[in-house]
C-alpha positions in Angstrom: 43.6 -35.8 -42.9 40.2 -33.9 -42.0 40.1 -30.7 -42.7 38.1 -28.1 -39.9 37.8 -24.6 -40.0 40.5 -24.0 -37.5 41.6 -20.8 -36.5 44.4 -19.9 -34.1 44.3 -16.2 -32.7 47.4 -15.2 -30.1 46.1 -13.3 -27.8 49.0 -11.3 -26.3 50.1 -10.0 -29.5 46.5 -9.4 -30.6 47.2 -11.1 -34.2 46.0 -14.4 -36.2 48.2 -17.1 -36.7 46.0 -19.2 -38.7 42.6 -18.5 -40.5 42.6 -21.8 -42.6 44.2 -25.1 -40.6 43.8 -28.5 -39.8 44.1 -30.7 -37.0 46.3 -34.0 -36.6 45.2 -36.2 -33.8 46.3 -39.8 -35.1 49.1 -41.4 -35.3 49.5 -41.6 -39.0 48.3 -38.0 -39.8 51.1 -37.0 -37.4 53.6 -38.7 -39.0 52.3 -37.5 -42.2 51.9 -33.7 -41.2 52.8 -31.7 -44.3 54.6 -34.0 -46.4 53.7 -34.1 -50.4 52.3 -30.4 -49.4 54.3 -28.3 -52.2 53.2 -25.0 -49.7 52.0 -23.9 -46.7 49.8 -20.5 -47.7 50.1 -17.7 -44.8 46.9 -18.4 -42.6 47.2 -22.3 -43.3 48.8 -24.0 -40.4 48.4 -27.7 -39.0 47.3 -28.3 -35.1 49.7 -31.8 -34.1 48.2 -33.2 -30.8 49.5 -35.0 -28.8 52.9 -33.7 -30.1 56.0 -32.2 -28.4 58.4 -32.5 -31.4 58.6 -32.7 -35.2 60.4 -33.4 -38.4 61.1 -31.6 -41.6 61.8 -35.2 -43.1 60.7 -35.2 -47.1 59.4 -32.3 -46.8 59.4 -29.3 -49.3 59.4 -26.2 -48.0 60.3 -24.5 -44.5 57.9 -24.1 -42.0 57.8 -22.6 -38.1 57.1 -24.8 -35.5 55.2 -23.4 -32.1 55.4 -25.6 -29.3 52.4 -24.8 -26.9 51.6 -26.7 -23.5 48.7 -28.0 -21.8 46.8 -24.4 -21.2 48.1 -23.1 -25.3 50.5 -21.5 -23.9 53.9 -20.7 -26.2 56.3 -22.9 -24.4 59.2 -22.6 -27.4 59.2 -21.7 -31.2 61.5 -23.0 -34.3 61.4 -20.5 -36.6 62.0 -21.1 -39.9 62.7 -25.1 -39.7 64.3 -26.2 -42.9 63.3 -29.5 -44.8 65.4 -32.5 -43.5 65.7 -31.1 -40.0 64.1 -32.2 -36.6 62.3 -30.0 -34.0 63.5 -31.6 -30.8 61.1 -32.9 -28.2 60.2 -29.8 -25.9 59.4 -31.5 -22.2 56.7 -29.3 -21.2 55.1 -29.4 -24.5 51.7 -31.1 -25.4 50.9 -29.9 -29.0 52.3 -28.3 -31.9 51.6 -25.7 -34.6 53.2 -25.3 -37.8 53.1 -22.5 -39.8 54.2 -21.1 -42.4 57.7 -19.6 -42.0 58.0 -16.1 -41.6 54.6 -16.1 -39.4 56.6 -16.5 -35.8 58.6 -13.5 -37.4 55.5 -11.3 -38.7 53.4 -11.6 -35.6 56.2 -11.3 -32.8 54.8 -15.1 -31.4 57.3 -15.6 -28.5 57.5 -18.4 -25.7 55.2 -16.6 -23.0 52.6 -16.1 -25.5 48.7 -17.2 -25.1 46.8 -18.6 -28.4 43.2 -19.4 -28.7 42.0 -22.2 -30.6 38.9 -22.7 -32.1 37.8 -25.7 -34.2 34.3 -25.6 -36.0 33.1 -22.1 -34.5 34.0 -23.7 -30.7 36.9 -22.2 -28.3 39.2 -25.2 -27.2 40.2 -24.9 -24.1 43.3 -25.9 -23.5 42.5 -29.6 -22.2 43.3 -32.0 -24.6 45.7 -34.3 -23.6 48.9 -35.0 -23.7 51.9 -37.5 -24.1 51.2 -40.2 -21.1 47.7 -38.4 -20.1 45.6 -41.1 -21.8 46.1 -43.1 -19.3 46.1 -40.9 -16.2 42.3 -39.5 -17.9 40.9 -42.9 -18.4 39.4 -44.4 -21.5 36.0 -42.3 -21.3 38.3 -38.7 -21.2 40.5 -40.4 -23.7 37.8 -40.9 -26.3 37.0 -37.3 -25.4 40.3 -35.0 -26.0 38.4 -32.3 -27.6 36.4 -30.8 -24.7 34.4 -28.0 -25.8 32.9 -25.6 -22.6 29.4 -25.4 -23.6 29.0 -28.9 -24.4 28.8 -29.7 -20.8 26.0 -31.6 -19.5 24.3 -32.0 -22.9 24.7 -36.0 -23.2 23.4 -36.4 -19.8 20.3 -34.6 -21.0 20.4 -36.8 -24.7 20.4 -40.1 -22.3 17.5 -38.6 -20.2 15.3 -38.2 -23.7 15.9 -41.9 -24.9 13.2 -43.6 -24.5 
């Protein structure tokens, strides 16, 4: 699994979540997620998109789950899910971020709640997609999940310097 410098700040509480994390965007990584992982260190936490629901199967450790939808807003939390158990699909939910458990506790994170993600230095914002959206996006905003604001425009101008 890649590892980014991903950082997850909630805004309404005016606290980090993360400081250190990763991302899961394929199948395999998802189904992965922390297994063989002995910890999870506060400020570590792992980004699961598209995800609305989790497991605790072979895992090691308990962790808290934070169901977030389209926009990264909190749309349900699992605190302190214990290895062997299941986080239960949550319908309006498009991603999900576990943490280390204790965190949902320490920093007051509470359904309602607005996080900011940023991956590599850049804000996401909010439109990666979600169960059932490949399809509605297309295969060009498919291949694309990760749109970053400032990136805007800045193929059509690479294309225009080809020779």
């Amino acid at each position: 699994m890649p590892v980014y410098n991903m950082q997850v700040y909630n805004e309404t509480r005016n606290v980090a979540l993360v400081t250190q994390g990763q991302v899961a965007r394929t199948f395999w990584a998802r189904l992965r997620g922390l297994i063989g992982r002995r910890k999870l260190a506060e400020g570590e936490g792992l980004l699961l998109e598209p995800c609305n629901s989790v497991h605790c199967l072979f895992m090691a450790f308990p962790i808290d789950v934070i169901y977030l939808d389209r926009t990264n807003r909190v749309v349900d939390v699992d605190p302190d899910l214990r290895p062997g158990h299941i986080g239960w699909p949550r319908r309006r939910a498009v991603r999900v971020l576990e943490v280390p458990a204790g965190t949902v506790a320490r920093t007051g994170t509470r359904p309602g709640d607005r996080l900011r993600i940023h991956r590599d230095g850049l804000e996401l914002d909010g439109s990666v997609q979600g169960p059932g959206e490949k399809e509605a996006l297309g295969r060009e905003g498919a291949e694309r999940p990760w749109a970053h604001r400032h990136m805007e425009g800045r193929e059509e101008e690479a294309r225009s310097r080809t020779p």
